[in-house]
C-alpha positions as CSV (number, residue, x, y, z in Angstrom):
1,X,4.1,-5.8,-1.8
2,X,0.9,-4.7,-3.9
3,X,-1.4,-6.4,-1.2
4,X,-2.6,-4.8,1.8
5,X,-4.5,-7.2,4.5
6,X,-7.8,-6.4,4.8
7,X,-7.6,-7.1,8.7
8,X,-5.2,-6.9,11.0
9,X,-7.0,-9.7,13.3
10,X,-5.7,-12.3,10.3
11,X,-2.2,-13.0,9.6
12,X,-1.0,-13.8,5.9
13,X,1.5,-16.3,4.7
14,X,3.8,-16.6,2.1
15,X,3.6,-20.6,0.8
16,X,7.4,-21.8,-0.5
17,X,8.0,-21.8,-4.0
18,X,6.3,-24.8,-6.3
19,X,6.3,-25.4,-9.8
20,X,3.9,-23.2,-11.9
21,X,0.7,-24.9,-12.5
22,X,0.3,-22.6,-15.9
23,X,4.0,-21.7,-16.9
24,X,6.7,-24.3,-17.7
25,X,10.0,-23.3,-16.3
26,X,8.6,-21.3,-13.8
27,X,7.7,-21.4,-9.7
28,X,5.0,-20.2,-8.2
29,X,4.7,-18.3,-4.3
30,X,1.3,-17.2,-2.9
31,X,0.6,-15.1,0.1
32,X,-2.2,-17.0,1.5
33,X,-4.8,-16.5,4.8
34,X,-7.4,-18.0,6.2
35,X,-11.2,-17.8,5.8
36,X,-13.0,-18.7,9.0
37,X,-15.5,-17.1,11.8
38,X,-18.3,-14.8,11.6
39,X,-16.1,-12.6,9.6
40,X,-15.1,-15.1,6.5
41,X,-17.8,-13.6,4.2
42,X,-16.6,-10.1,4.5
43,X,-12.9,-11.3,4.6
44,X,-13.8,-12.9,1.5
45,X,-15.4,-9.7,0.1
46,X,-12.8,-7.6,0.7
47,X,-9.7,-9.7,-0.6
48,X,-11.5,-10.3,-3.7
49,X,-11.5,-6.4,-4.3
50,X,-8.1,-7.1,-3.7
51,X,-7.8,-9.3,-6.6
52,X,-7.6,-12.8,-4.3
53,X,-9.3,-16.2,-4.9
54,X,-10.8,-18.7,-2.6
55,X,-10.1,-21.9,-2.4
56,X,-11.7,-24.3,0.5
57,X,-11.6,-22.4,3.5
58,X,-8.0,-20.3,1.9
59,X,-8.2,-17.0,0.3
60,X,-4.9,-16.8,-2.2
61,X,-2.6,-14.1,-4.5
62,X,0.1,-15.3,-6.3
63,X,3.4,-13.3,-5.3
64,X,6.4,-14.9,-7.6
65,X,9.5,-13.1,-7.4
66,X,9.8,-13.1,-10.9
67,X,6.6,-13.3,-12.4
68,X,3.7,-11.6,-13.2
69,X,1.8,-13.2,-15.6
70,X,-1.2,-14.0,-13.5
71,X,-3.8,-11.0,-13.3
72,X,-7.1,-11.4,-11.4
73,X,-9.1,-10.4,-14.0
74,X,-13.4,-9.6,-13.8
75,X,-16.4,-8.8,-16.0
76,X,-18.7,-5.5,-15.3
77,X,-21.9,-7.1,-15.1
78,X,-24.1,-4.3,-17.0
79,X,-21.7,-2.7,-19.2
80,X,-20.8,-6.5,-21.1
81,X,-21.8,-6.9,-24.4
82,X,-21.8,-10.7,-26.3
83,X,-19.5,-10.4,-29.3
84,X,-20.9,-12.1,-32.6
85,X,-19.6,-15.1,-31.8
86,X,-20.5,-15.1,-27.7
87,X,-24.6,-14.7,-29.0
88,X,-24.2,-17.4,-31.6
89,X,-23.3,-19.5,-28.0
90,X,-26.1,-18.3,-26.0
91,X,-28.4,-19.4,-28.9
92,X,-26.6,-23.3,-29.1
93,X,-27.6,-23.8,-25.6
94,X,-30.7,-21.9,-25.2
95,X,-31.7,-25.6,-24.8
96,X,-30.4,-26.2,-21.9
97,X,-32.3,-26.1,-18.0
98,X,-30.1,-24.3,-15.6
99,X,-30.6,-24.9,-12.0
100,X,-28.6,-23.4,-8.7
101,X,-27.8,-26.4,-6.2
102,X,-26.8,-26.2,-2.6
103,X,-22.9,-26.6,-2.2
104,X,-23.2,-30.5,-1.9
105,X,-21.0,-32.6,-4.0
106,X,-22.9,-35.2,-6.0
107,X,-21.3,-38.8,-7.2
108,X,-23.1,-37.8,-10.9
109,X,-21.0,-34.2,-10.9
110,X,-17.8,-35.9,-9.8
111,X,-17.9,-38.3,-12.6
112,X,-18.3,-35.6,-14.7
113,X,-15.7,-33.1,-13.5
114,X,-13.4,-36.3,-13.5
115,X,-13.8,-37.0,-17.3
116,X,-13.2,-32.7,-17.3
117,X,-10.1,-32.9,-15.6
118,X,-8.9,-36.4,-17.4
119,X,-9.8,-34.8,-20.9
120,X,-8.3,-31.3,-20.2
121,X,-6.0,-31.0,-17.1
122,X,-4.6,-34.7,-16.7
123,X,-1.1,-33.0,-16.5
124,X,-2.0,-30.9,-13.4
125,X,-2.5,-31.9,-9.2
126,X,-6.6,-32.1,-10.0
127,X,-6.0,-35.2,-12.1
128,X,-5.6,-37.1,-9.0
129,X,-9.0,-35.9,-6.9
130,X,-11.0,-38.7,-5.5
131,X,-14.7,-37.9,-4.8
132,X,-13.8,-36.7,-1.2
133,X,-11.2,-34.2,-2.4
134,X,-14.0,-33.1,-4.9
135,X,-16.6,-33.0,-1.5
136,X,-14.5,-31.3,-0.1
137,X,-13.6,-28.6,-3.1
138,X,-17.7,-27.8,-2.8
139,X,-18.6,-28.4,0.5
140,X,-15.9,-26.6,2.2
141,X,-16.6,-23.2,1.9
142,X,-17.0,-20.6,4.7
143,X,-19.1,-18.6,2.5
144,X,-22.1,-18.3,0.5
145,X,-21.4,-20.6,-2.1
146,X,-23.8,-22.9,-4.6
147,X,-23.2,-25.1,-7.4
148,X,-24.7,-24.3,-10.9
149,X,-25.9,-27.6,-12.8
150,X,-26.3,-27.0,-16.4
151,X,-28.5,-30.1,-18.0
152,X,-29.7,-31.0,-21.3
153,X,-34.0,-31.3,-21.9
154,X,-33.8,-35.0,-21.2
155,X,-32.1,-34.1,-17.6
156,X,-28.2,-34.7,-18.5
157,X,-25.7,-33.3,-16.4
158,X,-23.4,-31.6,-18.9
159,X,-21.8,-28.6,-17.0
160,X,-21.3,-27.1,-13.6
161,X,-20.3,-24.0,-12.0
162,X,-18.9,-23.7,-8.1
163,X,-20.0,-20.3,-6.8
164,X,-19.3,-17.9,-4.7
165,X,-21.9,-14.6,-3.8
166,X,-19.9,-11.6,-3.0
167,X,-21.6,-8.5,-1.7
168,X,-20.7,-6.3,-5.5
169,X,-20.6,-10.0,-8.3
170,X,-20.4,-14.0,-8.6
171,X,-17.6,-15.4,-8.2
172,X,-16.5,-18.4,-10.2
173,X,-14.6,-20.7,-8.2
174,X,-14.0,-23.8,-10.5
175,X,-16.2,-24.9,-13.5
176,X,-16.4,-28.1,-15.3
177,X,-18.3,-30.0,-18.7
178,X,-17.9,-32.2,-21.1
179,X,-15.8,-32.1,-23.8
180,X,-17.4,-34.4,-26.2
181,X,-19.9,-31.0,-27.2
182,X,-17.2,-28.9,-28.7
183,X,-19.5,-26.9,-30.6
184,X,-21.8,-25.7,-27.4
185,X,-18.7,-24.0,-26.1
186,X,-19.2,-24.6,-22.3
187,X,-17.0,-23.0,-20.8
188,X,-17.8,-20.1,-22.4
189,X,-21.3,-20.5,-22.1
190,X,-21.0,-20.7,-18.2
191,X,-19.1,-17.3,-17.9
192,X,-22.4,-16.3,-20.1
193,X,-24.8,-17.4,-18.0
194,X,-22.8,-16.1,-15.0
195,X,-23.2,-12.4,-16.1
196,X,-26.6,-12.7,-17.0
197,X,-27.5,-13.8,-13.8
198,X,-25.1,-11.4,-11.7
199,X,-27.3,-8.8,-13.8
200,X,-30.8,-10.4,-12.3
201,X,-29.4,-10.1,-9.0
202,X,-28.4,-6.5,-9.2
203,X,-24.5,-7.5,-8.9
204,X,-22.1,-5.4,-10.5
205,X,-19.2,-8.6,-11.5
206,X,-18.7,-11.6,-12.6
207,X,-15.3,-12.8,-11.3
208,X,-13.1,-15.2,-13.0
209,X,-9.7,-15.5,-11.3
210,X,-6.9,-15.3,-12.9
211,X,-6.0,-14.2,-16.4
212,X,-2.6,-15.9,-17.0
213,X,-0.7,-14.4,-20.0
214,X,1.0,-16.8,-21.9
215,X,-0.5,-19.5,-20.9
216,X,-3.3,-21.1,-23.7
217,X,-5.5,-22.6,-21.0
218,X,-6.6,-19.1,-19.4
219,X,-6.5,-17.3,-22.7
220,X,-10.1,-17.2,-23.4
221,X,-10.6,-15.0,-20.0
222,X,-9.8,-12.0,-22.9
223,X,-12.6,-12.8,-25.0
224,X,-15.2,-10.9,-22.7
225,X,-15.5,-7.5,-22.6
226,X,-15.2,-5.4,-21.3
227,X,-12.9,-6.8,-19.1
228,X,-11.7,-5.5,-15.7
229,X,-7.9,-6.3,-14.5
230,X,-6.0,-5.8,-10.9
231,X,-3.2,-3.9,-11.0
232,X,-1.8,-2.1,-8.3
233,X,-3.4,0.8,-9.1
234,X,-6.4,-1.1,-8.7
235,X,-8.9,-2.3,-11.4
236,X,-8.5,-1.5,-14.7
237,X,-10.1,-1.9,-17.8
238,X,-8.4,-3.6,-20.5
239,X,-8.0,-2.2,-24.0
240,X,-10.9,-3.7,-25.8
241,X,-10.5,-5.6,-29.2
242,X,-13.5,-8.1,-29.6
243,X,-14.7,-10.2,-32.4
């Protein structure tokens, strides 16, 4: 087992095996535990240094028997560079008003991670979240957490970001936009944004979960570098090829 806990006050579990959200023909295990008490925030801290995620009040690390495609992957804040291509983004949306919201879902953001999920994911378990499973996706969070609106001048709601503050980066829960601007390139944009603003705040990373290999969904993780992974040798950088 490549995962140590970080306490020995909290147990971890091992979920039974489900069908790989990313990988047909595969099942999934993760060893999860969970967040809660004065300690969550440092919990939280320290099994993200361990390459975990957090989800509601869970924190989560896939351990398949057979499988290791997904690597928990994360962007040094101050040594990133924007490729060609990444600064041609930043410059598309230089438009756009940027504000950091409370963790309080909003009937306007649902609707529009709802179109998200029906345009890009309408295969997957999101597809059927109501508006209280997306409450609770933001508002249950035992941690410092806030959600990053991204609007157009005339005040449109075109993209949003649930994040976590850890004591070294921001972590990237779950993000969302629409897909009928193609050529803004949201998602990546967000991750932008993200790492310009962990750079503000003095943070060293910008965490974005997992990096799955093979799977075209999580592929555009390995656009930004330089990019961190978590082996179990700990974090590593990964061999750098930008364009």
């Amino acid at each position: 087992m490549r995962h140590r806990p970080a306490s020995k006050t909290h147990f971890f579990f091992t979920t039974t095996p489900l069908p790989c959200p990313y990988l047909e023909d595969r099942v999934e295990r993760r060893m999860v535990t969970e967040l809660m008490g004065p300690e969550a925030a440092g919990l939280n801290d320290q099994l993200s240094l361990a390459g975990f995620r957090r989800s509601h009040t869970i924190a989560y690390t896939p351990v398949c028997d057979s499988c290791s495609a997904c690597v928990s992957v994360r962007i040094p804040a101050h040594d990133f560079k924007p490729s060609r291509t990444q600064k041609r983004i930043i410059n598309r949306n230089s438009d756009l008003v940027v504000g950091e919201r409370a963790a309080i879902a909003t009937r306007e953001q649902y609707d529009l991670f709802k179109k998200y999920i029906d345009a890009r994911h309408a295969d997957g378990d999101m597809a059927l979240m109501g508006h209280s499973d997306y409450r609770a996706l933001v508002e249950e969070t035992p941690v410092r957490s806030n959600l990053v609106e991204f609007r157009t001048p005339d005040g449109q709601l075109i993209a949003g970001c649930l994040t976590d503050r850890l004591q070294d980066g921001l972590s990237a829960v779950y993000s969302f936009f629409t897909t009928e601007e193609d050529k803004r390139s949201l998602g990546t944009y967000v991750v932008l944004w993200l790492v310009e603003r962990a750079r503000e705040l003095g943070l060293q990373y910008v965490y974005l979960g997992y990096w799955v290999q093979g799977s075209p969904k999580m592929d555009y993780k390995r656009n930004f570098r330089p990019l961190e992974a978590y082996t179990p040798d700990g974090w590593k950088r990964l061999p750098t090829q930008q364009k």
